[in-house]
N, C-alpha and C positions, 0 to 999 in steps of 0.2 A: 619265307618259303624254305622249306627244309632240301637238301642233297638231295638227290633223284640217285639214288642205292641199284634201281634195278629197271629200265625201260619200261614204260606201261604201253605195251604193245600187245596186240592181240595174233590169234595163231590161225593163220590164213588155213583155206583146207585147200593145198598145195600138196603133191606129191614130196618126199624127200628131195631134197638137194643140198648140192654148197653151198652155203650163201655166198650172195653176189659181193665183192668188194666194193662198196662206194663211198669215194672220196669226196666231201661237202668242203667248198675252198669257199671265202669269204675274204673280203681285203683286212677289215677288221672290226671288234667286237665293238657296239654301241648299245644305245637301250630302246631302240625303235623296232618297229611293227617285223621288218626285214630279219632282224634277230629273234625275234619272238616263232616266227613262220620255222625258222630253219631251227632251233629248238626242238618246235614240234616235231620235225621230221625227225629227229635225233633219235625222241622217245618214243617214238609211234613204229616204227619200220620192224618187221616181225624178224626176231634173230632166227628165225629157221630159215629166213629167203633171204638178207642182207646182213652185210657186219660193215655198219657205217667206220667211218674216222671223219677228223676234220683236220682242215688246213686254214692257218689263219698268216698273212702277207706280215700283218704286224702286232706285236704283243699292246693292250688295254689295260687299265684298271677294271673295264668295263668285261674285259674276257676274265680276269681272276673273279669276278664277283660272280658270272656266269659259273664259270667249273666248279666254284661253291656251293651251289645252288643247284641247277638246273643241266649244266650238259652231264648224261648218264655216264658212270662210271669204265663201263666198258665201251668207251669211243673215244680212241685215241687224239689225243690234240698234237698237232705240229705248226710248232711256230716257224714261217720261213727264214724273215728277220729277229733271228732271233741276239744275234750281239749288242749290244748297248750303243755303238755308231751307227748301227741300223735303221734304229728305230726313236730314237731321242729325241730327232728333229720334225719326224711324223708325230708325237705325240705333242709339240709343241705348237706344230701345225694345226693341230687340230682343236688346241685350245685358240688359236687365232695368236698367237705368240711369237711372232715370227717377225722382224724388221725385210723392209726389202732387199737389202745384204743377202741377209739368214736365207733368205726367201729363193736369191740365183741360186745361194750352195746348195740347199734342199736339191733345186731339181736337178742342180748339176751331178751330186753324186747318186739321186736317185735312178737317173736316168744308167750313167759312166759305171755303177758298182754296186747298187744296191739290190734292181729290178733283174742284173744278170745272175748275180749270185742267188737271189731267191727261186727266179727261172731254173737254175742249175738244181735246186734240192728239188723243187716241185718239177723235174722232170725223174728223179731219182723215187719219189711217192708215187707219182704217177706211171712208173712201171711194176708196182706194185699192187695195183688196184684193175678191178674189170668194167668200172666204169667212172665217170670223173662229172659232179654237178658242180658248175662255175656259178654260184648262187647270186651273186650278183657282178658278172660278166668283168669281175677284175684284172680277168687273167687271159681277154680277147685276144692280148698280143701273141699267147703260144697258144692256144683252142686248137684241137684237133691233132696234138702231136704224141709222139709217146707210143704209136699204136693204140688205143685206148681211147672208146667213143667217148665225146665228150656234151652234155649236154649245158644250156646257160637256161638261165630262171630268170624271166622281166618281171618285175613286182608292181610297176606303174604303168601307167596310160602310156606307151609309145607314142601316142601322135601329141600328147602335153610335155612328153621330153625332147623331141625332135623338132615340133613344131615351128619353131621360133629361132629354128641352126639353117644354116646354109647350104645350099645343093650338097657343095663338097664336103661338110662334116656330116652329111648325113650319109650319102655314100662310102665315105671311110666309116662309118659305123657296120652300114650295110654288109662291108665288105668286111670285116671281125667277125659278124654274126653268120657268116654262111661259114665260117669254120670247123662249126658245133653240128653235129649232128644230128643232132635234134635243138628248137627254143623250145622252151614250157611257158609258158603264159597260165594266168589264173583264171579267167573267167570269157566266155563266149566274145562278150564286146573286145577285151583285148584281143584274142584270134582272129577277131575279123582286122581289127587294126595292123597287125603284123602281117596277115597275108596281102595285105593292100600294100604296107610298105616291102614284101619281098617277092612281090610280083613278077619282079625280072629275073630273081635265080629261081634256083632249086633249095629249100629251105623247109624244113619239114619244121611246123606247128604244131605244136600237141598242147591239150590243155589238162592243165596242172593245177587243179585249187588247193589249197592250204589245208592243211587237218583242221578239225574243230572236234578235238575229244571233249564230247559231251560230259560224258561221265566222270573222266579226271577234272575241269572246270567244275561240276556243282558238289564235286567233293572238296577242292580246294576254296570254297567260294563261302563255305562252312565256318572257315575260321574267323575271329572273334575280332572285332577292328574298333576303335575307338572313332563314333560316329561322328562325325564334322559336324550335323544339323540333324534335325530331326526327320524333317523331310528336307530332298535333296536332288536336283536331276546334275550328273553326273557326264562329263567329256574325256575320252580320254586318248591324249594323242601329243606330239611332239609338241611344244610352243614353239612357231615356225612358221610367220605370217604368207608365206613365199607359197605355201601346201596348204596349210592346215586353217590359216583363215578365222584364227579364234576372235577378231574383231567384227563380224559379222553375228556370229551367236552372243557374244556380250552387248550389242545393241538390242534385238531380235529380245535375249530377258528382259534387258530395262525397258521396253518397250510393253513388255507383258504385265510389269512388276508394276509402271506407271498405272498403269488400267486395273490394276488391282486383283487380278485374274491368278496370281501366282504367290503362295506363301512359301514355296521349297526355294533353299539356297543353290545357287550354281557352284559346284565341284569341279575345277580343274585338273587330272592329273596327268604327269606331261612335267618334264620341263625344257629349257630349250635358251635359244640366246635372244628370244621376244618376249620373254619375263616381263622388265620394267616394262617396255612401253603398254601391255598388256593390264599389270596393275595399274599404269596409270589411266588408264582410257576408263576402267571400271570407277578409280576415282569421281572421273570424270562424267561419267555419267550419273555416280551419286549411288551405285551400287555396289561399292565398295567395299559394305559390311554384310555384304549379303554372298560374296565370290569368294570361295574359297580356293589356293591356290597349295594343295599340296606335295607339286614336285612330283619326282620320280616313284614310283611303285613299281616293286617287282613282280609283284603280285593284284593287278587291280579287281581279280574275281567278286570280292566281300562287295569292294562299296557297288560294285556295277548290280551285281544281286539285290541290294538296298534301297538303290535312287530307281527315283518316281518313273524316269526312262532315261535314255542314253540319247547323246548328241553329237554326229561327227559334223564339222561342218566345214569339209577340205575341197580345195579348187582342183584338184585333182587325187587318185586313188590308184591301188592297184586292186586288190582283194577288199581291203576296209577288215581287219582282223577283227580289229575292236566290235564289229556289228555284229559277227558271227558269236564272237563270245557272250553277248549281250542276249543275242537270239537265243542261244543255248540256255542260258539263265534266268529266260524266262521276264526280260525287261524291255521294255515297247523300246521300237528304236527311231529316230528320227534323223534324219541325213539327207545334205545338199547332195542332188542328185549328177554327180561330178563324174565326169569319164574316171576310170574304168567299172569297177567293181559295186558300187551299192547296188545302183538300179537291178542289176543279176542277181545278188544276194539276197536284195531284200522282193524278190520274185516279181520287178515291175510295180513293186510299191504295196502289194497284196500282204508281203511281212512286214512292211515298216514302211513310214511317212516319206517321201519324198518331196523337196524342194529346191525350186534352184538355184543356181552354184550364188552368193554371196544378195539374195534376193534376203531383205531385213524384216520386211515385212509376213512375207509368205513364212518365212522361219517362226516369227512371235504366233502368229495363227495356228500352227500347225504343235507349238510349244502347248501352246492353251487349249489345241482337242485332244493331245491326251492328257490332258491332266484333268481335263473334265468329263471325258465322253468314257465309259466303265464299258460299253459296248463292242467300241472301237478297239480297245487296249485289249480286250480277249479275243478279239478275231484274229489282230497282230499277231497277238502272241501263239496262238492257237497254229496258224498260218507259218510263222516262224521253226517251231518247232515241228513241225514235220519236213521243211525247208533243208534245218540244219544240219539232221540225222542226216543227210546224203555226202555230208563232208566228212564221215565217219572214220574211221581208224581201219576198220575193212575196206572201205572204197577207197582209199588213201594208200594201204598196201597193193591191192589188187592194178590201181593206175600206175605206180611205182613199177609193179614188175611188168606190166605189162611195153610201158615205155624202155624199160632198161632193156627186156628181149629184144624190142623191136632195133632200135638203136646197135647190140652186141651183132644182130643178124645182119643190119647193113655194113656193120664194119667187117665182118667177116666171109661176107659173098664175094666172090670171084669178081675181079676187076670188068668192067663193063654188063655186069648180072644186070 
């Protein structure tokens, strides 16, 4: 994927004005769906009505490879921790590197000098800016300070992250998120979820789906890729048994592949710290030669435009990025039907297959009607893309500024309005 030189952003038909300052914070840069979303936003937000920046808690290999690439030129990056004691023992952390020693000091100086100093410059950014998106809610501990509305972005199922926490973690959470002046959530079923869980305050929900630039996807989707198989259905998602559940779709093929019903190889890409045990199950089931496992892609556009259809098969979701871009390209899609986002996406199942969440069976079935049924796969797809145009780069700007006025006017009404 080449530098992004100039925003592909479209030009709202908006009066003049300043654009709005917004601040996009993020704890730090990785290569999943949550980065990919906030990317989009980067390049999509029309410079006549915003002039994004970003803030990141801790510097990546995975943000320099980003900046290289894909964050647009005119969007400033701030790293908070940016000294080298800052951040050394987070990166180490994050490889899983860390002795239980290592492990006290982490949090010890995290907590004693790391998290105040960074607090300290991102309150220094944040008087800066006219509105502030905590993209994935790192930064609950100071929400709402600064002057400066603040909004958070939930990217998964709230009641699959809370679920399984205790009264009082979950009301310390509770109690973060009414900080924000506004939550965003992606899709109808999470709204519902979030007003259920803040039913006791005052917590305004607004829904926020992800961009899906059609038009940037099937231009970049053009470029020339050295094919894994000939024919191919194609997944594409973190390796990450805990979410993404890729032992369920590698039965679900051999299952297909057994009955003879399937000549295309399965395409992994994704990677993740379920690798091994992942190829090994494929061993194991004797479809080994057949699972192609090629890591990380910066750009998975090509092969999704390629493969026969596309498969997420996650015990939980927020949006499902990957389905939209899949829709957009015009490739049937098939997906456990997981709180929050397919079922929404794929319009009740009318754009794409739905299944339930780690059901082996229903998955192989559902594998093997599109790849047989020529009927099926153009209603999908048919169905899909009229779907997808609503996630468009205009309805994406126009919700943007619509949430940002609304949010700047309550911060700015007279105390008790």
């Amino acid at each position: 994927m080449t530098k992004v030189k100039n925003a592909d952003h479209p030009r709202a038909s908006e009066p003049d004005r300043t654009p709005l300052r917004i601040l996009f914070h993020i704890n730090d840069f990785g290569r999943g769906g949550t980065e990919t979303a906030l990317l989009s936003w980067l390049r999509t937000l029309d410079r006549r009505l915003f002039s994004p920046s970003l803030s990141v808690a801790y510097p990546t290999d995975d943000l320099h490879f980003w900046r290289a690439r894909s964050i647009p030129d005119d969007v400033p990056v701030h790293v908070l921790a940016s000294s080298k004691w800052m951040h050394v023992l987070h990166q180490a952390a994050r490889r899983r590197k860390l002795s239980v020693g290592v492990k006290l000091l982490h949090k010890l100086l995290t907590y004693a000098a790391i998290r105040p100093l960074a607090a300290l410059r991102m309150r220094r950014l944040a008087r800066q800016q006219d509105l502030i998106c905590d993209f994935d809610f790192s930064l609950r501990h100071m929400a709402g300070s600064c002057n400066v509305p603040w909004f958070g972005v939930s990217h998964f199922s709230l009641a699959a992250r809370l679920g399984n926490k205790s009264e009082r973690y979950v009301a310390r959470r509770v109690k973060h998120y009414s900080r924000y002046s506004a939550i965003a959530v992606l899709t109808p079923a999470m709204r519902r979820e979030a007003q259920a869980l803040f039913s006791a305050i005052a917590v305004d929900i607004v829904e926020l789906p992800n961009v899906i630039n059609v038009d940037a996807l099937r231009r970049a989707a053009r470029t020339q890729i050295e094919s894994p198989a000939e024919s191919f259905i194609v997944s594409v998602a973190r390796l990450d048994e805990g979410q993404k559940d890729h032992s369920t779709l590698l039965r679900a093929y051999a299952h297909v592949r057994r009955r003879g019903r399937c000549k295309a190889d399965l395409v992994l890409i994704g990677e993740g710290r379920d690798r091994q045990q992942l190829e090994q199950l494929a061993d194991e089931l004797e479809i080994g030669t057949s699972v192609h496992f090629l890591g990380f892609c910066a750009d998975p556009s090509p092969f999704i435009r390629q493969a026969e259809l596309l498969v997420l098969s996650s015990r939980y979701e927020g949006f499902g990025m990957v389905l939209g871009e899949s829709m957009a390209l015009g490739t049937p899609v098939l997906s456990s039907d997981c709180p929050t986002g397919p079922r929404d996406l794929l319009d009740d199942g009318k754009a794409g297959l739905l299944v339930p969440v780690g059901d082996v069976d229903a998955m192989a079935s559902a594998i093997e009607r599109l790849l047989t049924d020529t009927e099926l796969r153009r209603c999908l797809v048919q169905r899909a893309s009229q779907k997808i145009e609503t996630f468009g780069p205009v309805s994406a700007n126009q919700r943007m500024l619509e949430l940002a006025l609304r949010i700047r006017a309550k911060q700015n009404a007279p105390s008790g309005a």
